[in-house]
N, C-alpha and C positions, 0 to 999 in steps of 0.2 A: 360250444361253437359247433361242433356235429350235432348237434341236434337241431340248429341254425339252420345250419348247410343245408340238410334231409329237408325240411320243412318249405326253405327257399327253393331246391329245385322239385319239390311237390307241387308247389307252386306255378316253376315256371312249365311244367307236364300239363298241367290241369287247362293255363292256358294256349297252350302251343296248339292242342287238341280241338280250341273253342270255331266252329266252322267261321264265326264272326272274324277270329284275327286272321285265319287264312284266306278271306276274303278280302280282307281290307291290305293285308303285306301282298296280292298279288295288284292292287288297283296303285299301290304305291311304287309300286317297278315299275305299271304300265304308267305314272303320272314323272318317274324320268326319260319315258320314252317319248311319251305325247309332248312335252316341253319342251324336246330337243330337235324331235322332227318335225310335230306340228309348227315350230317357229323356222326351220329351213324351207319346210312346202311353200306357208307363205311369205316369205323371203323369195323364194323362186317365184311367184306367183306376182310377186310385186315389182320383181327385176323386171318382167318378162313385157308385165304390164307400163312399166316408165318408159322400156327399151322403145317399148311401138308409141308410146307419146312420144317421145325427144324426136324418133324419126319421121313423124310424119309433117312434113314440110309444105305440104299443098296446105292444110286444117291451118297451122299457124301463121302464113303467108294469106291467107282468106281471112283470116281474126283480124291481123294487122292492119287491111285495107278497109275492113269495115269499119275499125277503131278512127282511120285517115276520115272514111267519109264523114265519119260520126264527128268528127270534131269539124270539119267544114261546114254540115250543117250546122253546126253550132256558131262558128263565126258568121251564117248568111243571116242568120236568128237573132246576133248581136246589130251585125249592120243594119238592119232592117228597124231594131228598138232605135237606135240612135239617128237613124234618119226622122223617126216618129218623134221623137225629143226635140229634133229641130224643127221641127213643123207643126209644132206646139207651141200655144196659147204662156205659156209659161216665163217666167220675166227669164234677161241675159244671165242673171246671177246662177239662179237656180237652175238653167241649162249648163251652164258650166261644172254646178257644182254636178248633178246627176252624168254628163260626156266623160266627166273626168273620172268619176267610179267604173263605169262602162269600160272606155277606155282601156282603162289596166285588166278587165275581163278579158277585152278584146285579144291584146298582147302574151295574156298567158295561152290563151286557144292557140294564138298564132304561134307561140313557140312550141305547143307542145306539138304541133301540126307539123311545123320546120324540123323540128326532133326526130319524129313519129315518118317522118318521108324521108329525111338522110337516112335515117336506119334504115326501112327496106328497100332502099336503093343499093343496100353493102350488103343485103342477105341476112339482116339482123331484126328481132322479133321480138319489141321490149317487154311484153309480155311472159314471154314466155325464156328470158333469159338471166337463168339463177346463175350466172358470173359475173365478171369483172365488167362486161359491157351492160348488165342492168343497170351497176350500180355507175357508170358513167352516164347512161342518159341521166339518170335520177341528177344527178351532178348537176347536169347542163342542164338543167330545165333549174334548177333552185340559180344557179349561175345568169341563167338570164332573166329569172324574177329581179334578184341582186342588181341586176344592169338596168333593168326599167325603173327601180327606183331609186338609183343613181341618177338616170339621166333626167326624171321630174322634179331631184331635187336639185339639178343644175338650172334645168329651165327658170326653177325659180328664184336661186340665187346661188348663179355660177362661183364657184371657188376654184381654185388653183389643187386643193386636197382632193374635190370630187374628180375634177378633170384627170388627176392619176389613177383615183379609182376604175374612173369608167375605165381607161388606155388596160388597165390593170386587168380587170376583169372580162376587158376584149381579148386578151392576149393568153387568157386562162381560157375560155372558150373558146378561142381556135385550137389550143392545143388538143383540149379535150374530144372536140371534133377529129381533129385529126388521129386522136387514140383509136376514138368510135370507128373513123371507118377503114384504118389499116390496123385493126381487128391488135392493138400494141398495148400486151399489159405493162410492158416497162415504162412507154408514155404516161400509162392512167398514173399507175404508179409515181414519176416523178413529177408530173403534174398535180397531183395530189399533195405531194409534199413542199410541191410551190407556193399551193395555196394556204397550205396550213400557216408556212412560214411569211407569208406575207399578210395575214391576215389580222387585220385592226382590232376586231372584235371578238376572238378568241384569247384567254387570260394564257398566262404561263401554261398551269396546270391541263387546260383544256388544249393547250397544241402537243405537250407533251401523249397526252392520251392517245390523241387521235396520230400522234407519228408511231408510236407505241404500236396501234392498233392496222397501222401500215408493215411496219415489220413483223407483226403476228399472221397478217394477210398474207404475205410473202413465203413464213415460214409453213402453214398450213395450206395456202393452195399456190405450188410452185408455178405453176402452168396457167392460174388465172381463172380454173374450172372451165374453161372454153371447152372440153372434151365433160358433154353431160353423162353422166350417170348417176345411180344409188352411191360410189362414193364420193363423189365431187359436192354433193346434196350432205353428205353425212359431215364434210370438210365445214361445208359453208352455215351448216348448223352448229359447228364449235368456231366459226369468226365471231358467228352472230354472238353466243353467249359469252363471249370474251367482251364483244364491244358491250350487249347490257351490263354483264358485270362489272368492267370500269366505269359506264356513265352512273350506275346507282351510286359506286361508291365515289365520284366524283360530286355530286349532287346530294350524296348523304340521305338519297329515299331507297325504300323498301320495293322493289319491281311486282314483288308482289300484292302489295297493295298501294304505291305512289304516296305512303305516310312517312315521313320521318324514319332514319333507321335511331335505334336505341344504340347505347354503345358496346352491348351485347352483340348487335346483328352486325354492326361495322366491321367488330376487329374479325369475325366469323368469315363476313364477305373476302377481306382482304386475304385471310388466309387462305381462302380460298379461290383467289388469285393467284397466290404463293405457290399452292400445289400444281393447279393449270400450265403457270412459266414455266413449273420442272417438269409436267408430262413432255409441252413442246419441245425443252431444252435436250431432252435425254428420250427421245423419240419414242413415248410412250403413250401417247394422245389418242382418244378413240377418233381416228378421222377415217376411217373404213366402215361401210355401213354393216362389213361383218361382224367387226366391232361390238357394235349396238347389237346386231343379230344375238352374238354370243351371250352377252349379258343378259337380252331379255328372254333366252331361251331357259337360261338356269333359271331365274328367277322367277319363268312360270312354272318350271319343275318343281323349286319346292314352295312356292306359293299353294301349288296343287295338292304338294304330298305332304307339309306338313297342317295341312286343313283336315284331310284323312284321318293322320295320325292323332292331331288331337280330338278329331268325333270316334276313332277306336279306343284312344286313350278312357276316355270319359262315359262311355261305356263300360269298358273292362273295369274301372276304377270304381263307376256306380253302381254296380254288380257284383265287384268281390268279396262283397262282406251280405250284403242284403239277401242276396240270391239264397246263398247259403245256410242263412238263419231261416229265410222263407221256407226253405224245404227240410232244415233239420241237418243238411251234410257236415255242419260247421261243428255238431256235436264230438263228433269223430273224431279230434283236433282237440277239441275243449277234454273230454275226459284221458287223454294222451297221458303220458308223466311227462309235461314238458309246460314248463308258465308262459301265461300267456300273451305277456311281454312280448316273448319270443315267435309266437305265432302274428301275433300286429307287426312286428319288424316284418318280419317272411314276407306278410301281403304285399306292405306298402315298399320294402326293397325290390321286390319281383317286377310291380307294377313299372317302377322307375326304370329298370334294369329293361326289360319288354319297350316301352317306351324308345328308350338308347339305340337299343338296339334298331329298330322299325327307322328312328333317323339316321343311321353309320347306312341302312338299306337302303334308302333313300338319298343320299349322300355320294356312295357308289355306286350306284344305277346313275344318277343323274352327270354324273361322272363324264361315264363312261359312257352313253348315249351322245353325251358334248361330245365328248371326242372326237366319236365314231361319225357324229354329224358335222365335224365343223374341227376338226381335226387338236390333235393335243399340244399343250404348251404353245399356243399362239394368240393365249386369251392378255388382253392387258393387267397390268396387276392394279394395286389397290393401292392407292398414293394417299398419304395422311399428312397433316401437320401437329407438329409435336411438341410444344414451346418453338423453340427457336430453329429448329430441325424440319426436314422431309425425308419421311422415312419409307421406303416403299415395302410392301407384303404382295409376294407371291398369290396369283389370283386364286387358284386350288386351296392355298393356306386360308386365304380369305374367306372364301365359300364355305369352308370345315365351319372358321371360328363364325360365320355368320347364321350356319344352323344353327350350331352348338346353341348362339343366345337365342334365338326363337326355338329352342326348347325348355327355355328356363318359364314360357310363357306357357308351354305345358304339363309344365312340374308344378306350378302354380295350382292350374285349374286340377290335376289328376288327384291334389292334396281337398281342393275343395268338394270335390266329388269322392274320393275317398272318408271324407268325415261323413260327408251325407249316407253313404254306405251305412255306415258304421252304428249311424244315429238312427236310421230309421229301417223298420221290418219292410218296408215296402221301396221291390227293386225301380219300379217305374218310375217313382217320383226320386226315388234317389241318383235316375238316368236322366229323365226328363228335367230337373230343377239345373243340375251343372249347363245342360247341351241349351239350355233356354239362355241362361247368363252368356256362356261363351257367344249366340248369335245374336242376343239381343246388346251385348255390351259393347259389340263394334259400330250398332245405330248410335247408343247414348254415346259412345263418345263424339263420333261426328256433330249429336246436337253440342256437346259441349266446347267443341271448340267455334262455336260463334256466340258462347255467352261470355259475360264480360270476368276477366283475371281473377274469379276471386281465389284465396286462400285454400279455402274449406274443399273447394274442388279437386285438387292434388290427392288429396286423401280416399279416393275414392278405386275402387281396386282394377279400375279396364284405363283408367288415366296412367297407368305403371305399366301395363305391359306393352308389347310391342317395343322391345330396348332396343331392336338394331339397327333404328335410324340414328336412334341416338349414341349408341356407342361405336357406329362407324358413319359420322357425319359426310362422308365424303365420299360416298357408295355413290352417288347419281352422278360424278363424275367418270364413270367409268364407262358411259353412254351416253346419249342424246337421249335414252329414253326417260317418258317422265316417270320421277316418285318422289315418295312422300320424301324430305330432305330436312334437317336440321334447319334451313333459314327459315322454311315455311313453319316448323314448331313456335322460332323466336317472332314468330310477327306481332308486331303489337296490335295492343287496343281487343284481340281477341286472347282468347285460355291459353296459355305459356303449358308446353309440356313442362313436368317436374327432370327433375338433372335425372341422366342415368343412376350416381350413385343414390341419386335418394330413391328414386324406385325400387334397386335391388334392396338398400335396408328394409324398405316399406316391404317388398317382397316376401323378404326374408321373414319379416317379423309376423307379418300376418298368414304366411304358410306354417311358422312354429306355431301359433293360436290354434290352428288349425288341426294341426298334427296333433298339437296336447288334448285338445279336445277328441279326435279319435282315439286316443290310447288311453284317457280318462274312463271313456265311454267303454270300450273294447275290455278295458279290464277290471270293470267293477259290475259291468252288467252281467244281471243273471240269465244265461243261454237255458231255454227250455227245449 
């Protein structure tokens, strides 16, 4: 075991010294620095810039009136074909049937026109209004498509049912007007829930949803988002994926490709619903766009540094055994009184250990730059579903255990670039061959996931890494930012990632091939 020891920290001398790791461990502290401030600059840069969009009231007051002219010309454009229809050659039937297409043209211009002029008669800019009064025009305008084909299918055969629709849906449209222009989210709001609950053509499940998604509106944007900013925008980015998340799983399709969900992707979505009600419930929801700032700040941190780390990694690892044989130093070692067991441990422990370490550095820098930029303990944590449980993990805890698996994707490749060491007298190709794999296996897999599920593809060693989507499925909940996410894995009809735990056995097994094969090689070969 002393002679272990000696040999390991020989080891870790020889590379602490290499000007390569001190190059690469100084670009890995500046890649928690640039992650955390580079993502506040532009965060400020972005505030700064919405700040002067939201207020500039002439620009979108001039859009608005353009948008008014523009639909006027269009209804003079309508009037003008329909007078040409009638002073046409063409029999009564066929004027009727073409007036009466037109027609319901004409009536959507004209509401959208009636919409489009109450609003900026009340100072309201449907363009450019991401709250509660967007989505009321959006209302009134679907509200009085609803009422013109009511009232053509009265003209044609009046019933007693349509005549309450129409009264119905007059009575929905004043209201909703009257939201619009005394600026009243409690109106939109109960008017909303009028309509849900009076409505013919909504099933159980589909009024249930959409009240659902009235009380989520409620609890996520208090105020209506009438006061714009980056957070109100961040609010109404988690309504929105709450309402797509109930209608895919109400609708049983995949949002990401509109196919069928499998019943892998169902119970996934649903849980994933699960988690959502218990951020809102227990006020831990990202609806601050610092929120998102946070998250996407770490995760360019070590997106950055652990890219470093595995082209120092694989270097260091392509190197430590070939280098040494190329130049003869490795003899030195070899005629030792010490087997050579022992000296293959030393290498391939040091490497690992070098490794760890470079991530714990990485880890606490990026830390601590969060912090320092964005201040400490006010990051949201990391909410999971657990069988029948939600369980939440402190965010820092999270981060740790989220390196930690995106090092196991480098203990992977340090093993395969360690054999090549080991195997061949020539350092370049045993540097160049790992660092070709590691950049060219992140193209094959992209081609792979648009060919079709087979088996055989699983098996394949860049299809197994990258575990930490998969073993914290619910990490893209922690922001509106996008990534890669567990539902997108399960999408069908393309390549199914393989389960976390069968990647790590596959891992596992094919790093001990690996291994045996370096210590095969390492201690039967004769060092000249």
């Amino acid at each position: 075991m002393r002679k272990f020891t000696a040999l390991f920290f020989n080891e870790i001398v020889k590379v602490r010294y290499k000007p390569t790791v001190i190059i690469f461990f100084a670009l890995i502290l500046l890649a928690g620095t640039l992650g955390s401030y580079g993502t506040k600059l532009f965060s400020l840069l972005v505030s700064s810039a919405y700040s002067y969009y939201t207020s500039d009231t002439a620009t979108k007051e001039n859009s608005t009136k353009e948008e008014i002219a523009n639909l006027q010309t269009q209804i003079n454009e309508i009037n003008v074909r329909m007078d040409s229809i009638a002073e046409s050659d063409f029999s009564e039937e066929e004027k009727t049937g073409m007036l009466l297409s037109i027609r319901y043209e004409l009536g959507s211009a004209q509401d959208n026109l009636d919409v489009y002029t109450l609003a900026l008669e009340n100072g309201i800019y449907p363009s450019y209004e991401n709250n509660f009064l967007g989505d009321t025009i959006f209302t009134l305008l679907s509200m009085k498509a609803s009422l013109r084909d009511a009232q053509i299918a009265f003209e044609t055969k009046p019933t007693d049912s349509l005549q309450e629709e129409i009264d119905l849906t007059l009575s929905l449209i004043r209201d909703y007007e009257s939201a619009l222009i005394n600026k009243d989210y409690m109106g939109f709001i109960n008017t909303d829930r009028r309509r849900i609950d009076s409505s013919s053509q909504l099933t159980t499940r589909e009024k249930e949803s959409q009240t659902k998604l009235l009380d989520i509106r409620l609890a996520l944007m208090p105020d209506g988002n009438l006061n714009a900013s980056r957070d109100s925008e961040a609010r109404l980015s988690a309504f929105y994926a709450f309402q797509t998340k109930l209608a895919s799983i109400d609708e049983g399709v995949n949002p990401m490709t509109g196919e069928p969900m499998n019943l892998e992707a169902r119970q996934f979505a649903e849980s994933e619903l699960q988690v959502m009600n218990y951020r809102i419930e227990n006020n831990c929801y990202p609806i601050r766009a610092d929120d998102n700032d946070r998250i996407t700040a770490y995760n360019a941190s070590i997106s950055i540094g652990m890219f470093l780390i595995t082209v120092m990694m694989l270097i260091l690892a392509g190197s430590s055994v070939s280098h040494e044989m190329s130049t003869g130093s490795i003899k030195s070692l070899i005629i030792a009184p010490v087997k050579r067991y022992k000296i293959w441990l030393a290498k391939i422990t040091s490497l690992l250990f070098v490794g760890l370490v470079a991530v714990i550095l990485l880890y606490v820098s990026s830390i601590l730059c969060h912090g320092l930029a964005f201040g400490f303990g006010t990051t949201v944590p990391y909410v999971f579903s657990s069988g029948e449980s939600i369980l939440v993990m402190p965010a820092y805890i999270f981060m740790l255990l989220k390196i930690l698996v995106a090092y196991i994707d480098v203990v992977f490749l340090i093993c395969f670039a360690f054999m090549f060491s080991v195997i061949s007298r020539n350092t370049a190709l045993s540097v160049a061959l790992p660092l070709a794999a590691f950049f060219g296996g992140g193209i094959a897999k992209q081609v792979m996931m648009i060919l079709p599920n087979l088996e055989v593809l699983k098996f394949l060693p860049f299809n197994n890494l990258d575990l930490t989507s998969r073993i914290f499925p619910y990490a893209g909940l922690m922001s509106g930012s996008s990534e890669i996410t567990y539902e997108m894995m399960i999408t069908p009809f393309n390549f199914q990632m393989p389960s976390a735990l069968f990647s790590l056995i596959y891992l596992l097994v094919v790093a001990s091939v690996m291994l045996f094969i370096s210590f095969d090689s390492f201690t039967r070969r004769d060092i000249r």
